[in-house]
Each structure stands twice: as structure tokens, then as C-alpha cells.
Biotite code that builds the C-alpha atoms (Angstrom):
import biotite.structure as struc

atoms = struc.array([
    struc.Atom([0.564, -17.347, -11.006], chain_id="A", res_id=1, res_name="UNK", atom_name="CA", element="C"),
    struc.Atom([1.353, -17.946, -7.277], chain_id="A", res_id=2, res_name="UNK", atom_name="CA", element="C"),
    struc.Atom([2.946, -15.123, -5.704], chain_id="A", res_id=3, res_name="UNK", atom_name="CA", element="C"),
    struc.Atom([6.561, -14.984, -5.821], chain_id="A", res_id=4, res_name="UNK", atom_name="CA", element="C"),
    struc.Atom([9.578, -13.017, -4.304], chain_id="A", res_id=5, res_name="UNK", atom_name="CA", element="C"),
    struc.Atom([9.925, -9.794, -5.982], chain_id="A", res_id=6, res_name="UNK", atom_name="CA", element="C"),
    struc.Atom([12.867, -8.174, -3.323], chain_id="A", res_id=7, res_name="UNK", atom_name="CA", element="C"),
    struc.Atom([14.120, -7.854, -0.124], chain_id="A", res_id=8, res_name="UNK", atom_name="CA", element="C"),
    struc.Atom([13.921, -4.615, 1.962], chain_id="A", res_id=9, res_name="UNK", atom_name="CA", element="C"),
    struc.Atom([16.641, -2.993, 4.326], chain_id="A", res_id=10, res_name="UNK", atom_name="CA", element="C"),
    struc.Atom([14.064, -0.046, 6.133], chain_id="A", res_id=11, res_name="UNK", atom_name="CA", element="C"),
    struc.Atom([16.442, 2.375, 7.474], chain_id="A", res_id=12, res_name="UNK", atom_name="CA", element="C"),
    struc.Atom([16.134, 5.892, 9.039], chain_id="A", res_id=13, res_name="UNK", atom_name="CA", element="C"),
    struc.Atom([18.324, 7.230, 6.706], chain_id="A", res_id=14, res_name="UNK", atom_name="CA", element="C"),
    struc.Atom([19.735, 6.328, 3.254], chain_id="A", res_id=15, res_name="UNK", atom_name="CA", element="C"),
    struc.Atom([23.213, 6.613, 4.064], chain_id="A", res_id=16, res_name="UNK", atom_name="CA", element="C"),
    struc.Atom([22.963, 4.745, 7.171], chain_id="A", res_id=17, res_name="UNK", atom_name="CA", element="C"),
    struc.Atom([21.273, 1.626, 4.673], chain_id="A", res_id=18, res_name="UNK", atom_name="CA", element="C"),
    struc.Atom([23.954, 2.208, 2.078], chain_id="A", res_id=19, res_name="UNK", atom_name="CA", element="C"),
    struc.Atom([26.845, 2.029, 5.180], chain_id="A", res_id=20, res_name="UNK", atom_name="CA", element="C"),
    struc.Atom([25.125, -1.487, 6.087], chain_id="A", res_id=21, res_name="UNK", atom_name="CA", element="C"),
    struc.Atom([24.973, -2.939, 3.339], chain_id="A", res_id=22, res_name="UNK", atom_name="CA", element="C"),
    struc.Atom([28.077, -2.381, 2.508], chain_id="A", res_id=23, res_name="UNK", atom_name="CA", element="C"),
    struc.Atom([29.449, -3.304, 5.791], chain_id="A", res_id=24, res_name="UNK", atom_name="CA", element="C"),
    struc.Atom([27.770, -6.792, 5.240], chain_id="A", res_id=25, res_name="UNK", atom_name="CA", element="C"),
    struc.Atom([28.255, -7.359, 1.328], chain_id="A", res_id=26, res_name="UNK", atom_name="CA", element="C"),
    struc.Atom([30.863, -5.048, 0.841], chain_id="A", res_id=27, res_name="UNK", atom_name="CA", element="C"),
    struc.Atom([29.610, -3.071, -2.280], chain_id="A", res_id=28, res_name="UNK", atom_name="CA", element="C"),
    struc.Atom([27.955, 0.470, -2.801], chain_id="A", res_id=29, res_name="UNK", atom_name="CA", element="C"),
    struc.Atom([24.304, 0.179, -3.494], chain_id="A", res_id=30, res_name="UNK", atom_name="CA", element="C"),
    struc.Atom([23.472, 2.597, -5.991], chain_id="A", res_id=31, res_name="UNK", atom_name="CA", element="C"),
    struc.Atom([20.577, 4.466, -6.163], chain_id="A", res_id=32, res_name="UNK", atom_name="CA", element="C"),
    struc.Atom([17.136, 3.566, -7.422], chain_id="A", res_id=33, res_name="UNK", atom_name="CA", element="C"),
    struc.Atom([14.887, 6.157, -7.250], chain_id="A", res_id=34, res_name="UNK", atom_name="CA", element="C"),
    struc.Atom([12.407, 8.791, -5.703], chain_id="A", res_id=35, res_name="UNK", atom_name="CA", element="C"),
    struc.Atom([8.920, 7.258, -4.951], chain_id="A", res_id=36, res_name="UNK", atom_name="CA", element="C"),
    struc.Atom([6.460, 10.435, -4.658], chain_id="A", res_id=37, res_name="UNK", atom_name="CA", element="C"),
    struc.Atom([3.287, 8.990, -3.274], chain_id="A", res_id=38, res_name="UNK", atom_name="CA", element="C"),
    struc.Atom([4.595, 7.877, -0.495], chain_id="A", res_id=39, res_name="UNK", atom_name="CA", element="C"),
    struc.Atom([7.565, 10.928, 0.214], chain_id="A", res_id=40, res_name="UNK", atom_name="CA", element="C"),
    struc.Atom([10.510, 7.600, 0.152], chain_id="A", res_id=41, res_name="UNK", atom_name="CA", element="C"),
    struc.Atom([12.881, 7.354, -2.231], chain_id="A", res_id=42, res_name="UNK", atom_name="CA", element="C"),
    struc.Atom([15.641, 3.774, -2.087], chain_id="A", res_id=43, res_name="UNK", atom_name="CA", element="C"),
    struc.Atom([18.950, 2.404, -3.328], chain_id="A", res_id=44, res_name="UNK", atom_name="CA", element="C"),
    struc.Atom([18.603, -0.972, -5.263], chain_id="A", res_id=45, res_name="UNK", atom_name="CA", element="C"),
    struc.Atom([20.545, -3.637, -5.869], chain_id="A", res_id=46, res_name="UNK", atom_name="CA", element="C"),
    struc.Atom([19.607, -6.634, -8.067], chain_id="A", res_id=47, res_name="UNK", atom_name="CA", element="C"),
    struc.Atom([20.554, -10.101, -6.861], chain_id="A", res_id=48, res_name="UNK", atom_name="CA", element="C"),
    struc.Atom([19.633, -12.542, -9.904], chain_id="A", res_id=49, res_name="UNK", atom_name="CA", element="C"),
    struc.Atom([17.343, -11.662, -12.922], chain_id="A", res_id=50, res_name="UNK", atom_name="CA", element="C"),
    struc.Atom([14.220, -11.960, -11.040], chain_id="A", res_id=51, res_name="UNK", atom_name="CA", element="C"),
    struc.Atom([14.573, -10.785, -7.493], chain_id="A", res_id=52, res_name="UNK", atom_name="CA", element="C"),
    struc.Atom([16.438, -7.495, -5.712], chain_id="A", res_id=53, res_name="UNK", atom_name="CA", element="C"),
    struc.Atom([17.352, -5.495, -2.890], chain_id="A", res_id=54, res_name="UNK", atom_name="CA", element="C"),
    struc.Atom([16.199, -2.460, -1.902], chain_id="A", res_id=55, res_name="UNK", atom_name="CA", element="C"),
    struc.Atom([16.985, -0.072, 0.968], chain_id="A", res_id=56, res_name="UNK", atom_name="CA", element="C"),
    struc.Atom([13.782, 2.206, 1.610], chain_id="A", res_id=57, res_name="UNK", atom_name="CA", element="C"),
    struc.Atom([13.995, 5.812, 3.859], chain_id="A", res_id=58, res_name="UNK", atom_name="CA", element="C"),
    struc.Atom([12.013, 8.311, 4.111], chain_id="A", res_id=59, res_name="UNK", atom_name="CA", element="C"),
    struc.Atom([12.778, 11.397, 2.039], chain_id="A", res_id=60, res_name="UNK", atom_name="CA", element="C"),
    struc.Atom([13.156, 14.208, 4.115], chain_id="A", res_id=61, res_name="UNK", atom_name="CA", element="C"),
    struc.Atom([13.262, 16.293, 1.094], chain_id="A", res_id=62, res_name="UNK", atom_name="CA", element="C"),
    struc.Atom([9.371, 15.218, -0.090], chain_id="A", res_id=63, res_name="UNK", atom_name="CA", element="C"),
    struc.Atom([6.316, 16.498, 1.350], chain_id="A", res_id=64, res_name="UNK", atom_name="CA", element="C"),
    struc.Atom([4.330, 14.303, 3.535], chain_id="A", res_id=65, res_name="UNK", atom_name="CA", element="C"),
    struc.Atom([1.966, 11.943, 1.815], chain_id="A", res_id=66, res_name="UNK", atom_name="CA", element="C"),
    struc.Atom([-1.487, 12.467, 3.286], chain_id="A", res_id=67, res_name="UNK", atom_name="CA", element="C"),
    struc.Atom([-1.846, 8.751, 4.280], chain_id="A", res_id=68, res_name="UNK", atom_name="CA", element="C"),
    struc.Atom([0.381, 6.248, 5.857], chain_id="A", res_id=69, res_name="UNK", atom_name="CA", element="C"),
    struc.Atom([3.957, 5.602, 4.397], chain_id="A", res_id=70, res_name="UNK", atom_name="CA", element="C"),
    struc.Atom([4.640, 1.836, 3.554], chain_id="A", res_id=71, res_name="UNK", atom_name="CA", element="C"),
    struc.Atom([7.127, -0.459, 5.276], chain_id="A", res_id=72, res_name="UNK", atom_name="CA", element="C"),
    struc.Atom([6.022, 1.136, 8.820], chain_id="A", res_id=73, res_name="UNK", atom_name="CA", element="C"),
    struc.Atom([8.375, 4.009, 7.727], chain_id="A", res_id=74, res_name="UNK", atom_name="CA", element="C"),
    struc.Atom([6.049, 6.569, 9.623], chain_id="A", res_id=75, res_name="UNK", atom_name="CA", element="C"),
    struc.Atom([7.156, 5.324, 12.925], chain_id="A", res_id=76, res_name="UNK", atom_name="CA", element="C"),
    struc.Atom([10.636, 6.610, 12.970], chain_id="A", res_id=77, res_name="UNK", atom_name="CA", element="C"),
    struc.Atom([11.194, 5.190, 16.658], chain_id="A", res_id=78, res_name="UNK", atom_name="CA", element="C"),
    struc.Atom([10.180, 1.899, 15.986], chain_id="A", res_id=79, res_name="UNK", atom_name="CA", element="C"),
    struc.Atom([12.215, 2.476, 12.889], chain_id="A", res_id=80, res_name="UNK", atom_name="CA", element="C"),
    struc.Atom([14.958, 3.783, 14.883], chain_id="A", res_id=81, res_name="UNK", atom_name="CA", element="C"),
    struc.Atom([14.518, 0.911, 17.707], chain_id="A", res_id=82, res_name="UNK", atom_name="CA", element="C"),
    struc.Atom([14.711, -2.016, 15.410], chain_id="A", res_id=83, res_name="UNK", atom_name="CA", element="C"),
    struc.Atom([17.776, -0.553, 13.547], chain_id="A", res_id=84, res_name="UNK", atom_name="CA", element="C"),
    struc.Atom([20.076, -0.218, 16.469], chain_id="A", res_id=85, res_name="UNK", atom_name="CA", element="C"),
    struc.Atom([18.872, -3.745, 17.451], chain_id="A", res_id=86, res_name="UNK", atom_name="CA", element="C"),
    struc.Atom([19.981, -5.078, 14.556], chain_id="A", res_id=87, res_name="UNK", atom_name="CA", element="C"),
    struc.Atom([17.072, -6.079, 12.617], chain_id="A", res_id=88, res_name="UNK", atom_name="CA", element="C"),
    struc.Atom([17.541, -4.084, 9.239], chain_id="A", res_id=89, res_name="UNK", atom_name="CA", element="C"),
    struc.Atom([16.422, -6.610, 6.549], chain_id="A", res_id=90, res_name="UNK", atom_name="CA", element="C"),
    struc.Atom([12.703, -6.406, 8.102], chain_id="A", res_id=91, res_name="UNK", atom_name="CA", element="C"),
    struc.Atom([10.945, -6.387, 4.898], chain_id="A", res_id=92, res_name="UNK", atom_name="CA", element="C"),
    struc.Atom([10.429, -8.202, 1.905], chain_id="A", res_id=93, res_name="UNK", atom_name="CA", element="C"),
    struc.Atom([7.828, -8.154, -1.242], chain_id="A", res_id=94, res_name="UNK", atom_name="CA", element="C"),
    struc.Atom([6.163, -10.716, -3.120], chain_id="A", res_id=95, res_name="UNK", atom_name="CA", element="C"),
    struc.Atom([4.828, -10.356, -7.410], chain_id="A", res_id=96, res_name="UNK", atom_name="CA", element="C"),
    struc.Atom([1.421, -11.670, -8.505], chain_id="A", res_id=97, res_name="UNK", atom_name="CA", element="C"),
    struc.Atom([-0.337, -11.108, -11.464], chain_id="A", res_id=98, res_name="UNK", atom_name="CA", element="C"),
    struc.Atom([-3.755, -11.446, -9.663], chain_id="A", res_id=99, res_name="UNK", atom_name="CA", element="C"),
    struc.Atom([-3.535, -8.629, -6.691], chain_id="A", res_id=100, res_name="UNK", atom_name="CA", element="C"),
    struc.Atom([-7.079, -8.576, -5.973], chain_id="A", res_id=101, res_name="UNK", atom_name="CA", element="C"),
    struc.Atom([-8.162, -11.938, -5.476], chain_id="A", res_id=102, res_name="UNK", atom_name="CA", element="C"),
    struc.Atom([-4.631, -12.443, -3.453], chain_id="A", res_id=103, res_name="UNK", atom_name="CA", element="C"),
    struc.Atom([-5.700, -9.120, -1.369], chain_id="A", res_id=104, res_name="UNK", atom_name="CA", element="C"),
    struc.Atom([-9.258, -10.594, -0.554], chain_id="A", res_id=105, res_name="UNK", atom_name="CA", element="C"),
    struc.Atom([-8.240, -14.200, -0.362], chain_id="A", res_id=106, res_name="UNK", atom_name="CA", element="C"),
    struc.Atom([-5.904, -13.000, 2.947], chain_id="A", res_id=107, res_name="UNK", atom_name="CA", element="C"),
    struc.Atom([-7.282, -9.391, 3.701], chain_id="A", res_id=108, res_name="UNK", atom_name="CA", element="C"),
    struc.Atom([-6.378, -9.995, 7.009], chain_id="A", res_id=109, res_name="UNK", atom_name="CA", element="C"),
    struc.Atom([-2.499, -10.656, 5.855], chain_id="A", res_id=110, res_name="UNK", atom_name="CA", element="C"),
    struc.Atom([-1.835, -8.405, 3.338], chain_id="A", res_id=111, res_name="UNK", atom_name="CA", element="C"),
    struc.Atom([-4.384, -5.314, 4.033], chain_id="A", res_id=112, res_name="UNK", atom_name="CA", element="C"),
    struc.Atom([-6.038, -3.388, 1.215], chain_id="A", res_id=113, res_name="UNK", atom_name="CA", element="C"),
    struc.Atom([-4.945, -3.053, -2.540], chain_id="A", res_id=114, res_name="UNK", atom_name="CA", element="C"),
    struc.Atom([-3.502, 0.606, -3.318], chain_id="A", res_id=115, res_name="UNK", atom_name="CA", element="C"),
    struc.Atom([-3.363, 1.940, -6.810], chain_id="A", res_id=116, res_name="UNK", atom_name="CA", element="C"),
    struc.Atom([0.326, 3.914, -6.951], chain_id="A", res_id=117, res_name="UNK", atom_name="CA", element="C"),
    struc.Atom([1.607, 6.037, -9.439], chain_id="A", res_id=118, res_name="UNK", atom_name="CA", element="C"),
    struc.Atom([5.620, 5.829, -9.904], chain_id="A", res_id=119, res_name="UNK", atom_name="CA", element="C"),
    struc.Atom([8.062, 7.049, -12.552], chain_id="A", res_id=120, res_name="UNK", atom_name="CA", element="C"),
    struc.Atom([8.179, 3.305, -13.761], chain_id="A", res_id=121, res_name="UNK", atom_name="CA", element="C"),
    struc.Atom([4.125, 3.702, -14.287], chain_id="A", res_id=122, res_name="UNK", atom_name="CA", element="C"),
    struc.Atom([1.383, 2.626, -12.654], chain_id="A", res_id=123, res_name="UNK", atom_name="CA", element="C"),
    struc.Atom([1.187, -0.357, -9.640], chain_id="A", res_id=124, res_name="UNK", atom_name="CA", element="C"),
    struc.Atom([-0.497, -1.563, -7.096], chain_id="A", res_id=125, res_name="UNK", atom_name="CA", element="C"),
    struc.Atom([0.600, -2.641, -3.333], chain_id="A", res_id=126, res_name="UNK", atom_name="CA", element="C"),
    struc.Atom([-0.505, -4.299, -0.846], chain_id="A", res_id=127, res_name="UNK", atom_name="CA", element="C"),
    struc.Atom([-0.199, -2.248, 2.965], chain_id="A", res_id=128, res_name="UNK", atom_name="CA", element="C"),
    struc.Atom([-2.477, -2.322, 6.221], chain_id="A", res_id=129, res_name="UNK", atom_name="CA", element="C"),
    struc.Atom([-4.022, 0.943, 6.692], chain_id="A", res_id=130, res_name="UNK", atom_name="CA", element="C"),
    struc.Atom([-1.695, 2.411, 9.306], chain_id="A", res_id=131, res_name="UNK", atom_name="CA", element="C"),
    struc.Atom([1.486, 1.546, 6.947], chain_id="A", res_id=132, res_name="UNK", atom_name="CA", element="C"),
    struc.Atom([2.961, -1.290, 8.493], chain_id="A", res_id=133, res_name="UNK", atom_name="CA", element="C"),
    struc.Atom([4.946, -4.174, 7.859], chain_id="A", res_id=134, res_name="UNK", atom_name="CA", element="C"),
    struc.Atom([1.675, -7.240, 7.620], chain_id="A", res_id=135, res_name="UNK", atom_name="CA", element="C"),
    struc.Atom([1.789, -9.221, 10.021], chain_id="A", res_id=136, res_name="UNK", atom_name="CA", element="C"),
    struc.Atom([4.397, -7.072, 12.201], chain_id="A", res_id=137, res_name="UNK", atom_name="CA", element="C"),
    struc.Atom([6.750, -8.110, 9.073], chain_id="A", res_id=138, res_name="UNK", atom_name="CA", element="C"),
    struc.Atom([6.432, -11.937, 9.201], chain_id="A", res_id=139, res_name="UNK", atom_name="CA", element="C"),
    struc.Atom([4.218, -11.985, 5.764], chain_id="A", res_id=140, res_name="UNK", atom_name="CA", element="C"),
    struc.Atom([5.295, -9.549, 2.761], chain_id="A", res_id=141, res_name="UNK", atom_name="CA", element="C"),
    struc.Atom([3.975, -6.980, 0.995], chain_id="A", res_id=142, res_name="UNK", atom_name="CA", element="C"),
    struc.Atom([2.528, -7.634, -2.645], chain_id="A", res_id=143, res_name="UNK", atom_name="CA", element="C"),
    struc.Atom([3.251, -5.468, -5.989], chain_id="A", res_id=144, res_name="UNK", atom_name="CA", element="C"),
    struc.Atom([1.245, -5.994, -8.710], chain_id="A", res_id=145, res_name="UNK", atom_name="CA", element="C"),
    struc.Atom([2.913, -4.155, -12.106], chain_id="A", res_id=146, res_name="UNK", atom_name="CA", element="C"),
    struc.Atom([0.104, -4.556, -14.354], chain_id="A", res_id=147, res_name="UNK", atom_name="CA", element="C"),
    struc.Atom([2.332, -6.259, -16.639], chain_id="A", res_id=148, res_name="UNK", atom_name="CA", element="C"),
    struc.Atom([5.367, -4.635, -16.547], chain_id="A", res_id=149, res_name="UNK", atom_name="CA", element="C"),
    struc.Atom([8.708, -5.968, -16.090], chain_id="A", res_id=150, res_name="UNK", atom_name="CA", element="C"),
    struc.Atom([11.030, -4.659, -12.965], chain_id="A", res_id=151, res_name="UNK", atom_name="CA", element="C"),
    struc.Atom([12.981, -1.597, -14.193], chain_id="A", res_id=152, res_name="UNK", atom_name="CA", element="C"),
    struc.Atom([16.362, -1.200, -12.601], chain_id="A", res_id=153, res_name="UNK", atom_name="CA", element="C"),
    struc.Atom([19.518, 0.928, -13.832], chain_id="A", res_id=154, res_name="UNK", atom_name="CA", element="C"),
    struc.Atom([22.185, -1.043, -15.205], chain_id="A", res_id=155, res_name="UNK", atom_name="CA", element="C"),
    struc.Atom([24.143, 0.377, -12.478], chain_id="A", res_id=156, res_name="UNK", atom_name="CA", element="C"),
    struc.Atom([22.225, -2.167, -9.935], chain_id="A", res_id=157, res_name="UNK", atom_name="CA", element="C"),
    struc.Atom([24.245, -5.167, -11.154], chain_id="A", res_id=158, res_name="UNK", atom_name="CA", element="C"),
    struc.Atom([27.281, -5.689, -9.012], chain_id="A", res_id=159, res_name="UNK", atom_name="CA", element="C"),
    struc.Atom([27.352, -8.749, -9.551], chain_id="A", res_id=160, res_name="UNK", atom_name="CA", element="C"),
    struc.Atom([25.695, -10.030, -6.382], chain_id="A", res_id=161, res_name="UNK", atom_name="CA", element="C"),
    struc.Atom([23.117, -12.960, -6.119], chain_id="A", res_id=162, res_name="UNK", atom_name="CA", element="C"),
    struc.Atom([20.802, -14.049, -3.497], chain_id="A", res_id=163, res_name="UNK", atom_name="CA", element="C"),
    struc.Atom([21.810, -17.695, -2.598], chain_id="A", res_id=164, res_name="UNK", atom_name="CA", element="C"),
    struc.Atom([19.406, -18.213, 0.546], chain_id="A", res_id=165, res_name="UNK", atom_name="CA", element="C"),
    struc.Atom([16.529, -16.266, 2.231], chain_id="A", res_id=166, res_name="UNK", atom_name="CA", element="C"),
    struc.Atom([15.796, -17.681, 5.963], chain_id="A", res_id=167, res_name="UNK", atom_name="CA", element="C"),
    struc.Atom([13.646, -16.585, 9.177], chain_id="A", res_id=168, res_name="UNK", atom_name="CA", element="C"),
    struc.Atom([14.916, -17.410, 12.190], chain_id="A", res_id=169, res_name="UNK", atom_name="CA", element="C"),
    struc.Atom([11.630, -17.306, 14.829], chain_id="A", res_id=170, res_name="UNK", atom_name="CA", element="C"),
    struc.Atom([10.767, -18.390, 17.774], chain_id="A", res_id=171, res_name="UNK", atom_name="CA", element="C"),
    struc.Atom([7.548, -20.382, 16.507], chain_id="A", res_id=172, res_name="UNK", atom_name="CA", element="C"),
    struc.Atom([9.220, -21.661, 12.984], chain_id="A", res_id=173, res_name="UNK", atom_name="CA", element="C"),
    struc.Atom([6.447, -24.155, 12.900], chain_id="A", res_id=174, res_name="UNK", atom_name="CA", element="C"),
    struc.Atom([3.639, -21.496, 13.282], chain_id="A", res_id=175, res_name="UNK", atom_name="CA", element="C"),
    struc.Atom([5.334, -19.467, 10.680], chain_id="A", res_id=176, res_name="UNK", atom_name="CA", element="C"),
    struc.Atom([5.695, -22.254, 8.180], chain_id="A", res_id=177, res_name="UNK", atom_name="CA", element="C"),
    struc.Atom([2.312, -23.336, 7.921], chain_id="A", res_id=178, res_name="UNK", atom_name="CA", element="C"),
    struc.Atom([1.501, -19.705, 7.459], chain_id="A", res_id=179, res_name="UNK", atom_name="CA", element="C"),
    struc.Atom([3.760, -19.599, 4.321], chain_id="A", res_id=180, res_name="UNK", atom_name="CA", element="C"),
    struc.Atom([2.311, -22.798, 3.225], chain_id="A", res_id=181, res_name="UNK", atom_name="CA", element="C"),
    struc.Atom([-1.108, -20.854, 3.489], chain_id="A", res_id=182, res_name="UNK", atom_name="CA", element="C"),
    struc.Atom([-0.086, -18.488, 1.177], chain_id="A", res_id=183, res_name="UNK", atom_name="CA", element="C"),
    struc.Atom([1.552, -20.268, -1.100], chain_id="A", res_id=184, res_name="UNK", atom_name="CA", element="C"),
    struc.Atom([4.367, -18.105, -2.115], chain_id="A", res_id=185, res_name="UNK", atom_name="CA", element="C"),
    struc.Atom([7.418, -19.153, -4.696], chain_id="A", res_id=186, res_name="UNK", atom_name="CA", element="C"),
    struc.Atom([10.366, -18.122, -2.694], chain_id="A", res_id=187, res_name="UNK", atom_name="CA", element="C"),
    struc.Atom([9.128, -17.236, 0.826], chain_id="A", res_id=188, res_name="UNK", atom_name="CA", element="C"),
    struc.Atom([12.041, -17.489, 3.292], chain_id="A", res_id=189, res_name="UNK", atom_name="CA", element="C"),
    struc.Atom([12.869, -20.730, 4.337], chain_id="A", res_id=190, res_name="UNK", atom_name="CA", element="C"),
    struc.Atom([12.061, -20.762, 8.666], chain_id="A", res_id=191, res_name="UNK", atom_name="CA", element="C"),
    struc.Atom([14.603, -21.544, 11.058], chain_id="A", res_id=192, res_name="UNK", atom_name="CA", element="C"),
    struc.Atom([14.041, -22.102, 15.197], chain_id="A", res_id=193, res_name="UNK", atom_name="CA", element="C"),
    struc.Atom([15.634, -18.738, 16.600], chain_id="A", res_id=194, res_name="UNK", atom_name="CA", element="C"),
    struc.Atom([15.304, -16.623, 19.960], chain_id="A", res_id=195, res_name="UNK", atom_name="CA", element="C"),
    struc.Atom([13.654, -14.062, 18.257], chain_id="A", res_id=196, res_name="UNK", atom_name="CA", element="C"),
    struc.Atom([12.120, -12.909, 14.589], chain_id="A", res_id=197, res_name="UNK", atom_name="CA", element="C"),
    struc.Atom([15.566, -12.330, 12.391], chain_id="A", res_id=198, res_name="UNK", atom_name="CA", element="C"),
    struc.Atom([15.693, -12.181, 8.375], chain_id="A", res_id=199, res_name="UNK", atom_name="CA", element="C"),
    struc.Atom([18.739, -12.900, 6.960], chain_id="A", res_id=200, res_name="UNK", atom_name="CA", element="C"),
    struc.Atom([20.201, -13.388, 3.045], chain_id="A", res_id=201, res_name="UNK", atom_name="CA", element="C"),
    struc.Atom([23.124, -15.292, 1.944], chain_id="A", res_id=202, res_name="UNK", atom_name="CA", element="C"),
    struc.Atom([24.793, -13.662, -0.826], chain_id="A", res_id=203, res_name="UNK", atom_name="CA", element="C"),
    struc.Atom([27.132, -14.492, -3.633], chain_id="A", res_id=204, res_name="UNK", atom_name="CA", element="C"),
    struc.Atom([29.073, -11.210, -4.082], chain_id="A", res_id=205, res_name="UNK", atom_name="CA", element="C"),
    struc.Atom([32.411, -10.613, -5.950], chain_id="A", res_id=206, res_name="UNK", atom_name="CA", element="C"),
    struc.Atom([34.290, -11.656, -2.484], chain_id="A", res_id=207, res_name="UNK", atom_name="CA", element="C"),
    struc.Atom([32.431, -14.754, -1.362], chain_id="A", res_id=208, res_name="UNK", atom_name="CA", element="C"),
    struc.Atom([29.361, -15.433, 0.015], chain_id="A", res_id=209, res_name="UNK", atom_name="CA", element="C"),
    struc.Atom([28.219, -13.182, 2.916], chain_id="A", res_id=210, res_name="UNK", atom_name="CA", element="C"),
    struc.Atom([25.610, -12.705, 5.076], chain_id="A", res_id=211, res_name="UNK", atom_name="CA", element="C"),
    struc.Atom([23.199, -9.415, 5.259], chain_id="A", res_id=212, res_name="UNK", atom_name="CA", element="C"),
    struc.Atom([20.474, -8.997, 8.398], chain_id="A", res_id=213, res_name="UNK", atom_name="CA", element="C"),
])
């Protein structure tokens, strides 16, 4: 199976500043998802069709510090910090394969190295360059590997929202089409010409289709 968009991820210094944007763009409360221990984060979630969700990831503050590098860059709370009052929030997103390890070494230099996670949902594996960072400085996503399993989301994650259109705007949209081309992922945002590197989701929610960045 090719890899293929798993979710979206808001990476915010806080949880309750993630939950105040996304509900200033989509207008509904994202609910919370859950506490992720190995790496001292915890998220709200929100599902947007039967296949694919949105996440908002923070640091825990509350947890004790992992002894390696958090994921989504999370470690680097002024980077964090910097992109969030710039406006780039949606800077992440995750991609599902079946086949982690011969994705991981077929584009090592993408994804960085395979981790073996432990979460309450069981046992996973993820894709993350050493120091914790986005790959690629976000362009390319991260990859999840469940062993099998299914997502697991409350019930209380349906609002009723679903994901209508996933687009990059960048200032090399040809560079960073070719490179999606490369790796072949079902669902990879489509790649608009734009000043400079901007994610952004179109979303059906109960009130109309709106925008969240």
C-alpha cells in the first residue's frame, strides 16, 4: 500500500491556544484526544471523514521530559512560538503505510529513522529526524505505521466536519510537486505558487465550508 494521509497537525505552544484557533477558523470545540507519554505531548482530535483527522499537538507541561527529541519540532518552543504568531499553525501533517521500513529506507533522507512507540492505543511506529523536527523543515510528512490497527478516536471527535481540500502554497510549487510525485503518497496536498510555504484545509463544517491555516 502506498502511503496515504493519515491527519493533519495544528503544533501549538499550548493546547488552549490550538483549541482557540481552530475554533476561530472552523468554529467548533476540538475535543480532546489524548496523553502521548513517550514523547511528554498530549493533543485534541478531530476527525474529518472516516479515514483522515485533525490533530492539535502541545507539549505537556504536566509530563516529564522524554530523554530524546519530541516529534513535530515541539522541542523548539521559539521556533514553535515564531511560526505561531506568524500564522503558520497547520505545519504538520502524517501519512499511513503498512510497510514503514522499506518506506523509511527507501527516503531515509525524507522521513529520518523508524521509532518503535508505545501509546495507550498500543504499539506504533513513526517516522522523525533525530533532532525531532518536522522532515524536510515540514514540506514532507511524518509516517505512522499501526501494525495493523485501525485509528482509535472518541466518538466525541465527530462534529461533523470533513476535509474537502488539502493545498501548499510555496514558493517553488514545481520543486515541491515532483517531490510528492517521488514519494508517491495518496492524498499529499495538492501545491499551489505562493510567497512563502503555507498549509491550508478546506473544510465542510456544520456552517459552510471554511478555511483552517
Amino acid at each position: 500500500m502506498k502511503p496515504t494521509l493519515d491527519h493533519l497537525t495544528v503544533i501549538a505552544p499550548s493546547l488552549p491556544e490550538g483549541a482557540a484557533h481552530v475554533r476561530d477558523c472552523l468554529g467548533v470545540e476540538c475535543p480532546f484526544g489524548r496523553k502521548h507519554g513517550p514523547m511528554g505531548t498530549h493533543n485534541l482530535v478531530l476527525r474529518l471523514g472516516e479515514t483522515v483527522y485533525l490533530e492539535v499537538v502541545a507539549i505537556d507541561e504536566a509530563a516529564p521530559r522524554p530523554p530524546h527529541a519530541r516529534w513535530f519540532g515541539l522541542d523548539d518552543r521559539a521556533a514553535v512560538r515564531r511560526a505561531w504568531d506568524q500564522g503558520h499553525r497547520l505545519r504538520g501533517w502524517v501519512a499511513h503505510t503498512d510497510d514503514i521500513d522499506a518506506e523509511a529506507a527507501r527516503h531515509a533522507s525524507v522521513y529520518g529513522a523508524a521509532k518503535v512507540l508505545q501509546g495507550s492505543a498500543g504499539r506504533f511506529v513513526f517516522t522523525m529526524p533525530a533532532d525531532g523536527g518536522l522532515p524536510m523543515g515540514g514540506l514532507a510528512p511524518s509516517l505512522i505505521d499501526r501494525r495493523g490497527k485501525p485509528v482509535s478516536l472518541p466518538a466525541a471527535a465527530d462534529l461533523g466536519c470533513r476535509l474537502q481540500a488539502f493545498r501548499l502554497q510555496h514558493p517553488d510549487a514545481d520543486m515541491v510537486t515532483d517531490l510528492y510525485r517521488r514519494l508517491k503518497i495518496v492524498g499529499a496536498p495538492t501545491v499551489e505558487p505562493g510567497q512563502s510555504p503555507q498549509y491550508l484545509a478546506d473544510i465542510a463544517t456544520p456552517t459552510g465550508i471554511r478555511t483552517l491555516s
